[in-house]
C-alpha positions in Angstrom: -29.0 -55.2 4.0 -30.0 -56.2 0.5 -33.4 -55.3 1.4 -32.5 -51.8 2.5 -30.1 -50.5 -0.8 -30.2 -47.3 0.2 -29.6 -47.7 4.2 -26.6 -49.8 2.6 -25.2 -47.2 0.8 -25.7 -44.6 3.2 -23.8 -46.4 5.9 -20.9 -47.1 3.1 -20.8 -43.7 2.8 -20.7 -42.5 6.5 -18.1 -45.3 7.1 -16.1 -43.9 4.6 -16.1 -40.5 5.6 -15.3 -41.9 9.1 -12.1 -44.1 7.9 -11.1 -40.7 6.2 -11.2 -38.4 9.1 -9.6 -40.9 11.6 -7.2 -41.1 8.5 -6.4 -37.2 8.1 -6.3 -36.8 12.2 -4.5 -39.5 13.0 -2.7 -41.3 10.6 -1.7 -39.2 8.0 2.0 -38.5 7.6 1.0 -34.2 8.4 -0.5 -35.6 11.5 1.6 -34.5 13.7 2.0 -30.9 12.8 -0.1 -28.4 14.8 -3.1 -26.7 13.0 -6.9 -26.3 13.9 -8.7 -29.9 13.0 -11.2 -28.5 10.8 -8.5 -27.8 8.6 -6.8 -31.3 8.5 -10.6 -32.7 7.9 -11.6 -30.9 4.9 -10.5 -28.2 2.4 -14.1 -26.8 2.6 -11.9 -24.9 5.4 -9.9 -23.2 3.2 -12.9 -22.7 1.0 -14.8 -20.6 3.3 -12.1 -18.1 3.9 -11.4 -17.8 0.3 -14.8 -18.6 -1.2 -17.5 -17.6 1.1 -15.3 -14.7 2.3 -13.8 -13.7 -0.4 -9.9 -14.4 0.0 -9.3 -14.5 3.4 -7.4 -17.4 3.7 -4.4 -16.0 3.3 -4.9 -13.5 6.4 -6.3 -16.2 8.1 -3.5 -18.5 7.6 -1.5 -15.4 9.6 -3.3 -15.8 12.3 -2.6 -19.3 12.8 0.9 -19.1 12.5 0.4 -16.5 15.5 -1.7 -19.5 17.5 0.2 -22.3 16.1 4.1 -21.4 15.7 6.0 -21.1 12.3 5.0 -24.4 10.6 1.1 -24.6 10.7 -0.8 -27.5 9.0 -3.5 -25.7 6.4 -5.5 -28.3 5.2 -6.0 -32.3 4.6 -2.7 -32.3 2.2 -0.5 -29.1 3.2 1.5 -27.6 5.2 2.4 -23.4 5.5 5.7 -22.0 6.8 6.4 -18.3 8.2 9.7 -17.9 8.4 12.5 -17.0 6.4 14.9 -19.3 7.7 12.6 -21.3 5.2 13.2 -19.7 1.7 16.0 -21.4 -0.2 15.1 -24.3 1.4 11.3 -24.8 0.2 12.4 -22.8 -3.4 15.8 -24.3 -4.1 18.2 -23.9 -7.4 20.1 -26.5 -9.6 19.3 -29.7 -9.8 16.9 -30.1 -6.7 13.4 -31.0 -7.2 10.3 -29.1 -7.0 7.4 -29.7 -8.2 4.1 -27.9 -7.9 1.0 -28.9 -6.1 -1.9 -29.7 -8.7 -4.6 -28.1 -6.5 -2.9 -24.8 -6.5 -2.4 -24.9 -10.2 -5.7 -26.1 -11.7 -7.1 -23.1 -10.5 -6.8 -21.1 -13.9 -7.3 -24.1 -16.1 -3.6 -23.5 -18.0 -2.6 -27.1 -16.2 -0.9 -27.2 -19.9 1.5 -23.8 -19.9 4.8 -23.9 -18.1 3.0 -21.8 -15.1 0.6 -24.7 -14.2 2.9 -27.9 -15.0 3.5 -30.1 -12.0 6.2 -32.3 -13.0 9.6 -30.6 -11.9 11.2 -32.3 -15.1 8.4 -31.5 -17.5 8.2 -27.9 -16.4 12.1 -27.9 -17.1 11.4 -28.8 -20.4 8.5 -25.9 -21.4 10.6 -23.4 -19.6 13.8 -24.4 -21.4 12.0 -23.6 -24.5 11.3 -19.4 -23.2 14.1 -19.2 -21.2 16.4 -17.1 -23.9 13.5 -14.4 -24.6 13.3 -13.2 -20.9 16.7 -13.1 -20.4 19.1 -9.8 -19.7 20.6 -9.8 -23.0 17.1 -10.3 -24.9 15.6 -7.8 -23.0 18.4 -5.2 -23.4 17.4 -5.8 -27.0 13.9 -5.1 -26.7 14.4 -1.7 -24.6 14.1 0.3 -27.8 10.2 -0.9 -27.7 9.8 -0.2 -24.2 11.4 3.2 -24.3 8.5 3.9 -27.3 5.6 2.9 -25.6 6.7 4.6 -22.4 7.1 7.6 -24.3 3.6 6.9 -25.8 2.3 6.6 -22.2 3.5 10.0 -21.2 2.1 11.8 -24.1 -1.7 10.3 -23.3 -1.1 11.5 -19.3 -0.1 14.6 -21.0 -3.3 15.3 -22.3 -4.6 15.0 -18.9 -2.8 18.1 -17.8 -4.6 21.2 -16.5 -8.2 19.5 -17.7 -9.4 18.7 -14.0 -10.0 15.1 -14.5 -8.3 12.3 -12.6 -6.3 9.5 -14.0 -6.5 6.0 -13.1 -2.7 5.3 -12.7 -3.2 1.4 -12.5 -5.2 1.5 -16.2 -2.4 3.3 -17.4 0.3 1.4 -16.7 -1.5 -2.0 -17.4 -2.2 -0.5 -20.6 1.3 -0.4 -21.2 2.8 -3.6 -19.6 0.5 -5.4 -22.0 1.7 -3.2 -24.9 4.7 -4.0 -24.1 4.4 -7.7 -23.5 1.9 -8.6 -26.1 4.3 -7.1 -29.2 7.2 -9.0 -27.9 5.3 -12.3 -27.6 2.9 -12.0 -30.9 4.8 -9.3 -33.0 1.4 -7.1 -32.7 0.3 -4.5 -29.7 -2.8 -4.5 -28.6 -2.3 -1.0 -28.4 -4.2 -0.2 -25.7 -2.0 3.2 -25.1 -4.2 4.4 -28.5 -6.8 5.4 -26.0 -6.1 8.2 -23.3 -8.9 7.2 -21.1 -6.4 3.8 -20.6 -10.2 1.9 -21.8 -10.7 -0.6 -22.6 -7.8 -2.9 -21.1 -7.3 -6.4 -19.8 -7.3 -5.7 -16.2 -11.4 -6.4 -15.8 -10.7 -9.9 -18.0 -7.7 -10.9 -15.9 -9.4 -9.7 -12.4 -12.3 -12.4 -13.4 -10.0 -15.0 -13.9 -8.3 -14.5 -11.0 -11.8 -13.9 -8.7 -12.6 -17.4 -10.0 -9.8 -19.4 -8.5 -11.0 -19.8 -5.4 -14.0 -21.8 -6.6 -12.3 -23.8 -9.3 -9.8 -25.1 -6.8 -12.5 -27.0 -5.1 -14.8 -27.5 -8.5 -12.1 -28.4 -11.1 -14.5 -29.0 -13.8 -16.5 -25.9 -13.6 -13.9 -24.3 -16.2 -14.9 -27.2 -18.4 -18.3 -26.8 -18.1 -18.4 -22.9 -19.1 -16.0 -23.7 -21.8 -18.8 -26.2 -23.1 -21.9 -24.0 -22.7 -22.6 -21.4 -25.7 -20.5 -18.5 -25.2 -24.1 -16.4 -24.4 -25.2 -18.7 -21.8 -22.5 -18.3 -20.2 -22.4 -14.5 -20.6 -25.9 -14.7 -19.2 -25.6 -16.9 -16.2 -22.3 -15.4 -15.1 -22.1 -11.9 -16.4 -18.5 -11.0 -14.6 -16.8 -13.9 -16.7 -17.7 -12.0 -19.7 -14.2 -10.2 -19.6 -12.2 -13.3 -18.4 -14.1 -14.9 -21.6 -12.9 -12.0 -24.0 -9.2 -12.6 -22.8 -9.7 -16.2 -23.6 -11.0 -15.6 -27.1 -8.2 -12.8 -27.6 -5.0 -15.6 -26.7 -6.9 -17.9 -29.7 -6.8 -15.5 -32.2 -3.5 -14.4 -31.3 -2.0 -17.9 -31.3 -3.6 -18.8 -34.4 -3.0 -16.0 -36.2 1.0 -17.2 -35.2 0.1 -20.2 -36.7 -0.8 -19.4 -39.8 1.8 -16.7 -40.4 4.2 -19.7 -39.7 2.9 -21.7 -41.4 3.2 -19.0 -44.9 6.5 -17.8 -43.8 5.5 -14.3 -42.2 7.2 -14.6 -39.4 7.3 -11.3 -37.5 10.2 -9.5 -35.9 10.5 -7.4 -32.9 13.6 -5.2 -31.6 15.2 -8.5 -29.7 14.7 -10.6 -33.0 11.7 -13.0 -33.7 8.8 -13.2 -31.3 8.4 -15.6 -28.4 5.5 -17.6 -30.1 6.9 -17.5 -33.7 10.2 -18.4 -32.3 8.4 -21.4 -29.9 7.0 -23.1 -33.2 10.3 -22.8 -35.7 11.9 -24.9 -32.3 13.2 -28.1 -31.3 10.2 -28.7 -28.2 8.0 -32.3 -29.2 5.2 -31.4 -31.9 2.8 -32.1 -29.3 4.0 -28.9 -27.5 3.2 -27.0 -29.9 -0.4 -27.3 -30.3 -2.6 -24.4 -30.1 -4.6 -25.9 -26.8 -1.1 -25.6 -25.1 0.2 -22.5 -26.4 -3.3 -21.1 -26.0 -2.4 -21.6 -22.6 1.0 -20.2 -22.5 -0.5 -16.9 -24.3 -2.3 -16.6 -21.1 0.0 -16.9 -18.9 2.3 -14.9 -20.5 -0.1 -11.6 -21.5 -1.7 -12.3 -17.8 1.6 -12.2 -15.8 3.4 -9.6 -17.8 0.2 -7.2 -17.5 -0.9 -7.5 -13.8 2.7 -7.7 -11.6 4.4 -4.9 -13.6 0.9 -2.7 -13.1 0.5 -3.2 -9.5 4.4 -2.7 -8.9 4.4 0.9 -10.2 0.9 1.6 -8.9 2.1 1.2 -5.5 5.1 2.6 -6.0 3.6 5.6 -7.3 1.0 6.2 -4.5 4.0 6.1 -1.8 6.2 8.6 -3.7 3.0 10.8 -4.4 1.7 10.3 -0.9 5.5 11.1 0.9 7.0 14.2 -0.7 10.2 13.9 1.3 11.0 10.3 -0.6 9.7 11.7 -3.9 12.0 14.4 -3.4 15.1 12.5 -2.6 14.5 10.1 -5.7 13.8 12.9 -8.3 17.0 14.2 -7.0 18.7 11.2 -8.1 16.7 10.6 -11.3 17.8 14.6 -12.6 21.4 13.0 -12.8 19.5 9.7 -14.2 18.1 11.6 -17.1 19.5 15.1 -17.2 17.0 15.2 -19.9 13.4 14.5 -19.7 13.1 13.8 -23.7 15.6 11.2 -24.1 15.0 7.9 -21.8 17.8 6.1 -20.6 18.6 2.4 -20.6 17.8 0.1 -18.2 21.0 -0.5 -17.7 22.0 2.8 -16.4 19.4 2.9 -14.3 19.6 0.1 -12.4 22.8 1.3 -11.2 21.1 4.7 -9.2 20.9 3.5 -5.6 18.2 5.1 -4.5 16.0 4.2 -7.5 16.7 0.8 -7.1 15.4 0.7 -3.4 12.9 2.5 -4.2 11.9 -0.2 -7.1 12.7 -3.1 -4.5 10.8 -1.3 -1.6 7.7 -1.4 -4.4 7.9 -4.8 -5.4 8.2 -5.7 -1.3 4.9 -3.8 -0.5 2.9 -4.9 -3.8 4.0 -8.5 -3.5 4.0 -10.0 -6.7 1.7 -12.7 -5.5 -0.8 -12.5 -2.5 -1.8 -16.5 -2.3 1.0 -18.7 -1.1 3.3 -20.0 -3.6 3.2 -23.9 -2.9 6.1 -26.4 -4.0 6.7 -30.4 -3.1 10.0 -32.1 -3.0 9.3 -35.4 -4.7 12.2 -37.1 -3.6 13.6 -36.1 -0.3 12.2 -34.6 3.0 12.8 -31.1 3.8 14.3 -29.9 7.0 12.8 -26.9 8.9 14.7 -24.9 11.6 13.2 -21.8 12.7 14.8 -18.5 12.8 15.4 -18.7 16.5 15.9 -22.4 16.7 13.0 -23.5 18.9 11.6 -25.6 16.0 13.5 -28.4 13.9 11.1 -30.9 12.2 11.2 -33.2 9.1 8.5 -32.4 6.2 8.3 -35.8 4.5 8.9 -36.0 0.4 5.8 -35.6 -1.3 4.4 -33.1 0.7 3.0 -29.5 -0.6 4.7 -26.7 1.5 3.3 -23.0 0.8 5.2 -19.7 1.9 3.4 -16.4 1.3 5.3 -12.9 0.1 2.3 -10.8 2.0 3.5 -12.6 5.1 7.5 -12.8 4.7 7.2 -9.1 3.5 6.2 -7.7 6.5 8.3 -10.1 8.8 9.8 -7.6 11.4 13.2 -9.7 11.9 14.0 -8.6 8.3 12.1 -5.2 7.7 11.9 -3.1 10.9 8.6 -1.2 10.8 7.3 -3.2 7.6 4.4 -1.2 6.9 5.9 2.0 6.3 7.0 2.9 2.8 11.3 3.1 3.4 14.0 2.7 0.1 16.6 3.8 2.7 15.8 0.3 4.3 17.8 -1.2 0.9 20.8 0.8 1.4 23.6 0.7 3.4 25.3 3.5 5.9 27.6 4.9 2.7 24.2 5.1 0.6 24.8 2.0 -1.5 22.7 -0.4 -2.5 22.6 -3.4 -0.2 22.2 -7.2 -1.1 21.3 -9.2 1.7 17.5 -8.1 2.0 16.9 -9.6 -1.9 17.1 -13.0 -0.6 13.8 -12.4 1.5 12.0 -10.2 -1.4 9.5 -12.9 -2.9 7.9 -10.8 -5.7 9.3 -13.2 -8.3 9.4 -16.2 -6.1 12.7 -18.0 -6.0 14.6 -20.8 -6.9 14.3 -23.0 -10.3 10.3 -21.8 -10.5 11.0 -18.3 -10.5 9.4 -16.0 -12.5 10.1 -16.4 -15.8 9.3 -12.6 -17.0 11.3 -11.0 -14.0 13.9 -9.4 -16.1 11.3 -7.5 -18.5 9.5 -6.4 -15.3 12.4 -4.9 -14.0 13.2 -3.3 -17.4 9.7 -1.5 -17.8 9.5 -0.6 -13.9 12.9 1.2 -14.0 12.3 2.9 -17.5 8.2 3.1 -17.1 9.0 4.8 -13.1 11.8 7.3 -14.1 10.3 8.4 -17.6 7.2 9.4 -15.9 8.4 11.1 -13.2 10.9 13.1 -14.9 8.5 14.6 -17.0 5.1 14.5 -14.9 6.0 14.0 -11.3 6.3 17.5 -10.1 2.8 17.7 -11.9 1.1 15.2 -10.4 -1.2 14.6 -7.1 -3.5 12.0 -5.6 -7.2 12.5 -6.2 -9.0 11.0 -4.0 -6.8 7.8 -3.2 -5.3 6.6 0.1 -3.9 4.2 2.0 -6.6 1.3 1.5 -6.8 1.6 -2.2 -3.7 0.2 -2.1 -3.2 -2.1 1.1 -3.8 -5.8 0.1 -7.2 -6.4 1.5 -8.1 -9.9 -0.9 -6.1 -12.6 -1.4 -7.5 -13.3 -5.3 -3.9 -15.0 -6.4 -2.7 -11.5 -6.8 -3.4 -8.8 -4.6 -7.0 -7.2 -4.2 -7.6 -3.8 -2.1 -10.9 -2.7 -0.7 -14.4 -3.8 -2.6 -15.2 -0.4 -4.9 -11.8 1.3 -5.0 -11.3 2.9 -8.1 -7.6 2.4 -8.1 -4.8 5.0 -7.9 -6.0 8.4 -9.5 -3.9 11.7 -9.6 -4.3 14.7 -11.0 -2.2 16.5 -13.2 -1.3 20.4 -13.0 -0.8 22.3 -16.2 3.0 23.3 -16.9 3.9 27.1 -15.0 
């Protein structure tokens, strides 16, 4: 063998490959659960779905829970359930366990911001630290901001009126989720609502990011190894990231411009007090969390999240009121005892008390998703029970295992919302025309449980105010141009939801007041 190196190592290698499939098949403790083999031999499964095809995986991961049954083995290292039976289970509350699985997370590089951190107790510490900005009573506080920049985006769709040329809805209102978002966590807007072409905004930047994932799941260091290259090469060799790279550069200046305002007493202030980042650094949290790598990250998250969920919420939302004028009619309806007066917007508060508004909200969030990709958690110290829905399945997941559940799946689960595709608030309310409860346990827009969302109460606050405000004072005025069903049904499974390649988003035009 010595004489031959090379037919050495080559039969090292094939030997190991071999000890690791029989491994995977056989002997690993997911061996058991059904799933196609490729799958439980190599993640360069998932990667052709997702990769090769372009974020398929999660449709594809349908179809094998139609082959395969509710609990379907998805790759070397994870399991996927489809059924709702599942939910509180997999994302429970309190003081149980959950951490996230590190190949889900690493797919953004922000391994370091309380979105990406593994550890269930480690997370509980970074989230600890934000929990009081996103909460009801801070955000009741910040309303006064909202209500300005909504009022800001009506006057730029305004100008629109009577001129002929379409408006992209979903650059308008990520224009002003990131307004909105971006004042509250750095104490300055990027006021993107300045311009009323809704250009330039973060959506490109973000969309690269996301497009990305797919790849740096399987190549982890790739991220690394753009960060390292001269900004131009990189630019050169991989022209789409050039907007994800912007985005980047934006968080750093933002966070160290918090820095140094800090650090010469300048805080800024914002209608619910100080900002988030401001606030984050005057703190008790470790120094070490407070570096600008690590907020750098956070800034990310934060801007990213806050911007894209809120945007696609109300885009869909829009296109099914604008596309169904027997809905929009029933809601506007409501909303003229809402706000009796177009000029003054109401609270949040009020709103969220208008039953029809609120399904109509929740009926949005169900058919935009939140998240497309499945939302993966591990119980570190004790297994997980399944029972179906019907009882015809009952196995033990072992501790330590990643378990993924998917909103684009659960949301369209007939057991829970008869005829799922079609666009129904009524669905949320019950036979006296109040809102019903039970369905929110089975809405996963925000996930569940002691990961969810952080920002969920400040995307509830600018979807009722942002949704009401507009319509009130444009909706009679407004119809699709050239936009239907597929610019807004979930095509690609890019982390967040992706509609057909080339759609130009959800454009209406607006008619002149009679």
């Amino acid at each position: 063998m010595l004489e031959h190196p090379y037919a050495a190592c080559a039969a090292a290698v094939v030997l190991y490959c071999l000890c690791g499939a029989a491994y995977r098949l056989f002997l690993s403790p997911l061996a058991s659960f059904p799933g196609p083999r490729l799958a439980a031999l190599t993640l360069w499964y998932e990667y052709y779905y997702d990769g090769i095809r372009r974020g398929q995986y999660t449709f594809k991961i349908k179809e094998l829970h139609d082959q395969y049954g509710p609990v379907v083995r998805i790759s070397p290292h994870e399991l996927h359930v489809n059924d709702p039976s599942f939910i509180d289970t997999l994302y429970a509350s309190g003081g149980r366990k959950r951490d996230k699985h590190r190949f889900y997370t690493r797919q953004f590089g922000l391994d370091q911001a309380g979105f990406g951190t593994v550890p269930h107790d480690h997370h509980r510490l970074r989230r600890a630290a934000f929990n009081r900005f996103f909460s009801r009573q801070s955000v009741a506080k910040l309303e006064p901001s909202i209500q300005r920049v909504v009022a800001k985006l009506c006057a730029q769709l305004e100008k629109h009126q009577g001129t002929g040329r379409p408006v992209n809805l979903c650059d308008a209102f990520g224009c002003m989720a990131t307004d909105v978002v971006s004042r509250y966590a750095f104490g300055y807007s990027y006021n993107f609502l300045d311009s009323d072409s809704f250009l330039p905004n973060l959506t490109k930047g973000i969309d690269a990011g996301m497009a990305m994932g797919a790849t740096v799941k399987q190549f982890p260091w790739l991220l690394s190894f753009l960060h390292a290259l001269p900004e131009d090469w990189t630019r050169k060799l991989m022209p789409d990231m050039a907007p994800y790279l912007d985005f980047q550069r934006s968080m750093m200046k933002a966070i160290d411009q918090v820095h140094k305002e800090e650090k010469e007493g300048l805080g800024k202030k914002t209608d619910a007090g100080t900002t988030i980042f401001h606030e984050i650094l005057r703190g008790d949290l470790p120094e070490r969390e407070k570096q600008t790598p690590r907020l750098w990250q956070e800034g990310q998250a934060v801007i990213g999240a806050g911007t894209e969920t809120v945007n696609w919420a109300l885009c869909v939302t829009m296109y099914y009121l604008l596309s169904q004028p027997s809905t929009l009619a029933k809601l506007q309806s409501e909303l003229s005892q809402a706000m009796p007066d177009p000029n003054v917007i109401p609270t949040w508060y009020s709103l969220e008390h208008y039953p029809y508004l609120s399904g109509t909200i929740a009926e949005g969030l169900r058919l935009s998703y939140g998240l497309a990709t499945r939302l993966a958690r591990v119980s570190p110290d004790e297994p997980l029970r399944f029972r179906s829905w019907d009882g015809s399945v009952d196995r033990i997941i072992p501790a330590g295992i990643p378990v993924g559940m998917t909103a684009v799946h659960i949301h369209h689960d007939p057991r829970i919302f008869p005829d799922p595709d079609t666009f129904a608030p009524e669905r949320w309310l019950n036979e006296k025309g109040e809102r019903r409860k039970d369905l929110d346990g089975f809405l996963l827009s925000f996930s569940k449980g002691n990961r969810q969302c952080l920002g969920m109460n400040l995307a509830y606050a600018e979807m009722h105010i942002a949704l009401v405000t507009v319509l009130r004072r444009l909706g009679d005025r407004m119809e699709l141009f050239e936009t239907d069903i597929d610019d807004i049904r979930v095509q690609r499974d890019f982390f967040v939801p992706k509609t057909k390649v080339g759609t130009k988003g959800v454009r209406v035009l607006i008619k002149s007041k009679v």
